[in-house]
N, C-alpha and C positions, 0 to 999 in steps of 0.2 A: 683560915675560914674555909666551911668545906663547899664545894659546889656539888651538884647534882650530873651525873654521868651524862643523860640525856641532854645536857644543857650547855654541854661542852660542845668547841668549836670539833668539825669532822677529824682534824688535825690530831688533837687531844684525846678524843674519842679511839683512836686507833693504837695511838702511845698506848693508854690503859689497857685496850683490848691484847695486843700483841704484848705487853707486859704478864697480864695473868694467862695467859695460853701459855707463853713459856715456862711459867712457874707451874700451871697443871697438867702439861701436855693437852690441853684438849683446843682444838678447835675455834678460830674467832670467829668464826660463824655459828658457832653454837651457845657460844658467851655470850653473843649481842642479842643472839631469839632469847636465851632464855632471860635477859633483862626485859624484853617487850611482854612474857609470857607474863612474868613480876608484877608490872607495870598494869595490865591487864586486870588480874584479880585484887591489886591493890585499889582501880579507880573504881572496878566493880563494887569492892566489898566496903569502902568508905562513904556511897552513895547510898541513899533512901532503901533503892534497890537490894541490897545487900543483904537486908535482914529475912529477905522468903529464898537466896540462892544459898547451897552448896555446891562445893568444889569435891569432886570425886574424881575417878578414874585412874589410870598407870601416872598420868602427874603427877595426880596428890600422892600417890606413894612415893614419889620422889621428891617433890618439893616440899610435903609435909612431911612428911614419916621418915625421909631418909634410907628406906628399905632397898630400893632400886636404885640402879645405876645404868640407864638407860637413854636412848635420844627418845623424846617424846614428842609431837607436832602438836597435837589438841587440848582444848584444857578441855574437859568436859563439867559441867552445870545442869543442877538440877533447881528448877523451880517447884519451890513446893507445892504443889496439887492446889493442897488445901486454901494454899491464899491464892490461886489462881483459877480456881474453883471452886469458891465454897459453897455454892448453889447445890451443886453435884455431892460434894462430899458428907454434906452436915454433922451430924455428929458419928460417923461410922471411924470409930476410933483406928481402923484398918487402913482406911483412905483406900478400899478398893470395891467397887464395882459390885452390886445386888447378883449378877447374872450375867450371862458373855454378852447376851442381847446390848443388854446396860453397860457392857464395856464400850462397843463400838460406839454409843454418845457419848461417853465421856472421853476415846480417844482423840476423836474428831471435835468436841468440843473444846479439847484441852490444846489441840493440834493448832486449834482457829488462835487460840486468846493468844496462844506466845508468840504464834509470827505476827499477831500485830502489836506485842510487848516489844520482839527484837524490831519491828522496825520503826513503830510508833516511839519506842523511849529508850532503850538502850542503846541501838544502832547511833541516836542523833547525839547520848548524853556524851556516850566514847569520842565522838567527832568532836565536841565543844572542849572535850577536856583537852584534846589533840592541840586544838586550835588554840587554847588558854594558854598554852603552856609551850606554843611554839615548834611542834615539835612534826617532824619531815613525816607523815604516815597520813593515808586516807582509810575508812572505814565506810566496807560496804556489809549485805548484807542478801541470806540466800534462805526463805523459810526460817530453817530455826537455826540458823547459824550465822554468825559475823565473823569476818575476815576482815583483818587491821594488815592494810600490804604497808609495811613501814620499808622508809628506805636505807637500805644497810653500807654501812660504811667499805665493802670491798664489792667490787663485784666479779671476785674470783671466788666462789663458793667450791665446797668440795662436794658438791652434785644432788645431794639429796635434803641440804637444809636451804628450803626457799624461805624468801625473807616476807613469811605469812603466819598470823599467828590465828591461829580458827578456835573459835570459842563455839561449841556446839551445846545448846539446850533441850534440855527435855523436861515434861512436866507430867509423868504418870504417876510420882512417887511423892513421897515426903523427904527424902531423902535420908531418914532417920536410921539407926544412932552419929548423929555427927557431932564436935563440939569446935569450941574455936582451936587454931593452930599457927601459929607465925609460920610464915615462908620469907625468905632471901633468895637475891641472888645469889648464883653461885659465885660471883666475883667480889661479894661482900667482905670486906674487911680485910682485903691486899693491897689496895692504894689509897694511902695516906690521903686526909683532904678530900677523896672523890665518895659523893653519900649516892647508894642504888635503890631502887625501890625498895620498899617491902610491903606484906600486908600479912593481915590474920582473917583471913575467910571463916565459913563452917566449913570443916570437912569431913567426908563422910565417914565413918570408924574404918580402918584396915581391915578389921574382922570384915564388914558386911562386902567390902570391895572384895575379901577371901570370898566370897560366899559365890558374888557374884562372876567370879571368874570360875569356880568352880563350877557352874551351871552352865558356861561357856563353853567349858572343853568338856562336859560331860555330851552335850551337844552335837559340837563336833564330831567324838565317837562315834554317834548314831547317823549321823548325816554322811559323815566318811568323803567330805567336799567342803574343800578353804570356802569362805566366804569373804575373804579381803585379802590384801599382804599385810605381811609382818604379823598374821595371826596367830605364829608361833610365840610371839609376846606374854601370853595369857600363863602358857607351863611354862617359861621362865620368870614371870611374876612369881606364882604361886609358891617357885622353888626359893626366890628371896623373901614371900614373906616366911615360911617354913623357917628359916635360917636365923628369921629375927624373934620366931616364936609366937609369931601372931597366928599363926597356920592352928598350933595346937588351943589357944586358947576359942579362937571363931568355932572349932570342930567340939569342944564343950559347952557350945551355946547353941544346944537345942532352938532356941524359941525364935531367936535369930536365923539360924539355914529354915524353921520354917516359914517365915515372914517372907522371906528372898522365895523361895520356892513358890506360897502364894501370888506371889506377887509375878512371876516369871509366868506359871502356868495361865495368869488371868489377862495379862497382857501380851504374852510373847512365845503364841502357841505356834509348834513348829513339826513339820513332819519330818521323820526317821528316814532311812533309805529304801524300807520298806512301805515307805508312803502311808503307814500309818503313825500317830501322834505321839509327842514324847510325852510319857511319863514324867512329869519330873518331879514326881514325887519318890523314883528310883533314889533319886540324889541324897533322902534321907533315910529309904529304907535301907538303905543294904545293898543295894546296886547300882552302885555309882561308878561309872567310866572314866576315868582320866588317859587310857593308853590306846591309841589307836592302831588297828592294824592293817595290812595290808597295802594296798592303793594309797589309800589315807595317811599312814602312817609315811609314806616316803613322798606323798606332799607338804605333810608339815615338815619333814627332813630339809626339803628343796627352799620350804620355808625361810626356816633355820638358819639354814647354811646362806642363807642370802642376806640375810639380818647380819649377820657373822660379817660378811666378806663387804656388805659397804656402812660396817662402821658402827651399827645401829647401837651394838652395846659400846659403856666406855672404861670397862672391864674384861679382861681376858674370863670367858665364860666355858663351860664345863663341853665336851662333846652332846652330841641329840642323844647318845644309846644313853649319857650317864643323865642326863636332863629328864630323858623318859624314865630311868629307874628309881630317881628321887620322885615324882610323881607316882610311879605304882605304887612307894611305898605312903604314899601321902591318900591314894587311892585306897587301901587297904587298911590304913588305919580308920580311915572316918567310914568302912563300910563296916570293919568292927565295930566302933563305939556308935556305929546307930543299931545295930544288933543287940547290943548290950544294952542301951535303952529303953529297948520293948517292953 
C-alpha cells in the first residue's frame, strides 16, 4: 500500500530523502523544496482557482518542459487579466490597454484585485489545505505574493535553499499561448510504496517564455546595470532552450515575439543608459541585443561565476565567454530572420 511522502513520519521522510540524493547526487535540501514547489501547483491547480492561473517562468521550464536543469526558488503565476478584469478588458481580443493613460488604471486596478484575491482566497485556501492534510508549514502572505515557510526535515541546509516556497502573481497578461502539462516530483518513481505530488497546471508555451527572456536581456544590454542576482539565469535559459529547439521554432513565430513586444512596451516601459526609452520594438526589427559589453558585461560575468560557485546549476555548465557566444549567435539569427521578414 503506497503512502503519501508528506505523510510520513519525520524519520521516514529523511530515509526517502537521503535515499534519492544518493542515487542522484543532488541535494536533500533541494528534493524536499521541490516536493513543496509540487505540492503547491498541485493544490493551486486542482482548486476553482486554477482554471484563470498559469504556471510560467524558469520553473515551468524545468518542471514542465524538462529543458533546464537549474535550482529555482519561485514559481511564478499568471492570473488572467481577463477574468480578473473583465470590466477593463471587454472584448479587446489583445487584453491590452486603449493608451498608456489607460494603462496606469488598469495597472493599479489589476494591482488592487489580486492582493485582495492572494489574501482574501488563496492565501487562506493553501492554509486550509495545509491544515487538512496535517501537514508542519504556515502560509503568509506579501501583496502579490505568498510564502508557504514549511518545516524541513534537516536543518543543515547548504546555504542558499531556504525552506520557503514563494509563489509570486501577476495579472497584466492572459498568459496565453499556454496549454495543460504534468509536472513530478523530481524524486518520483525511486521509492517503492512512497506516492509524491503532482499536478497538471496551464503552462505557459516555452516559445512565449523564449520570447520573454529575450526581451530581458535585450534590456539589460541597454541598461548596462544588474537589476537582481542570479540575473545571469535568463542567457543560460535561452542557451537550453536553443539546445532543445524551442529557441528556433519561437524565432519563426512572428505574431508571437510581436504580442510579447506589445505587451512589454505597454506595460514595462524602461529607460536605456542613455535615459532615454527602449525600443522594444528593436527586438523584432533587426536590432536586438543579447551581448553585453563592457562594465555590464563583467557584471553579468561576476553574475555567473556566482551562480557557478554556490551550486545554482545542477549540471556542469559551459564557461560565460562560451555562454556569451551561444547567445550572439542566437542574437544574430533572429536579427536575420526579422530582416528577412520585412
Amino acid at each position: 500500500m503506497s503512502e503519501s511522502f508528506l505523510s510520513l513520519s519525520l524519520k521516514d521522510q529523511i530515509k526517502v530523502l537521503d535515499l534519492v540524493s544518493n542515487h542522484l547526487g543532488r541535494s536533500t535540501d533541494i528534493l524536499e523544496k521541490d516536493v513543496w514547489v509540487v505540492w503547491s501547483l498541485q493544490t493551486l491547480f486542482t482548486s476553482a482557482m486554477g482554471e484563470h492561473l498559469i504556471f510560467k517562468g524558469g520553473t515551468s521550464l524545468s518542471k514542465a518542459y524538462d529543458v533546464i536543469r537549474r535550482f529555482s526558488e519561485d514559481v511564478d503565476l499568471t492570473y488572467d487579466i481577463r477574468a480578473i478584469a473583465p470590466d477593463l478588458v471587454g472584448d479587446d481580443g489583445e487584453a491590452l490597454p486603449p493608451s498608456r493613460s489607460q494603462e496606469k488604471r488598469w495597472t493599479k486596478e489589476a494591482r488592487h484585485r489580486l492582493a485582495e484575491w492572494v489574501e482574501g482566497a488563496a492565501k487562506p485556501y493553501l492554509q486550509n489545505a495545509i491544515s487538512d492534510q496535517g501537514l508542519s508549514a504556515k502560509v503568509r502572505s506579501e501583496e502579490h505574493k505568498i510564502f508557504i515557510d514549511y518545516k524541513p526535515t534537516s536543518t543543515d541546509g547548504i546555504g542558499y535553499v531556504v525552506p520557503i516556497v514563494t509563489l509570486e502573481f501577476g495579472a497584466r497578461s492572459t498568459g496565453e499561448p499556454c496549454a495543460l502539462r504534468d509536472v513530478k516530483c523530481d524524486m518520483d518513481g525511486f521509492v517503492d510504496g512512497v506516492v509524491f505530488p503532482t499536478a497538471r497546471p496551464r503552462v505557459m508555451h516555452a516559445e512565449r517564455t523564449f520570447w520573454e527572456k529575450i526581451t530581458a536581456t535585450h534590456v539589460f544590454c541597454l541598461q548596462r546595470r544588474l537589476r537582481a542576482e542570479r540575473f545571469a539565469r535568463h542567457w543560460h535559459d535561452l542557451v537550453r532552450l536553443d539546445d532543445a529547439g524551442i529557441a528556433d521554432i519561437a524565432l519563426r513565430d512572428r505574431a508571437l515575439a510581436d504580442s510579447v513586444v506589445k505587451h512589454k512596451a505597454m506595460f514595462f516601459r524602461m529607460k536605456a543608459s542613455d535615459g532615454e526609452y527602449i525600443d522594444y520594438g528593436d527586438v523584432i526589427n533587426g536590432n536586438l541585443q543579447l551581448v553585453p559589453s563592457g562594465d555590464a558585461r563583467s557584471a553579468l560575468e561576476g553574475d555567473y561565476r556566482y551562480m557557478i560557485e554556490s551550486d545554482f546549476f545542477l549540471d556542469e555548465v559551459e564557461t560565460f565567454d562560451a555562454l556569451i557566444d551561444r547567445c550572439a549567435d542566437i542574437e544574430k539569427r533572429a536579427n536575420r530572420m526579422a530582416l528577412e521578414s520585412v
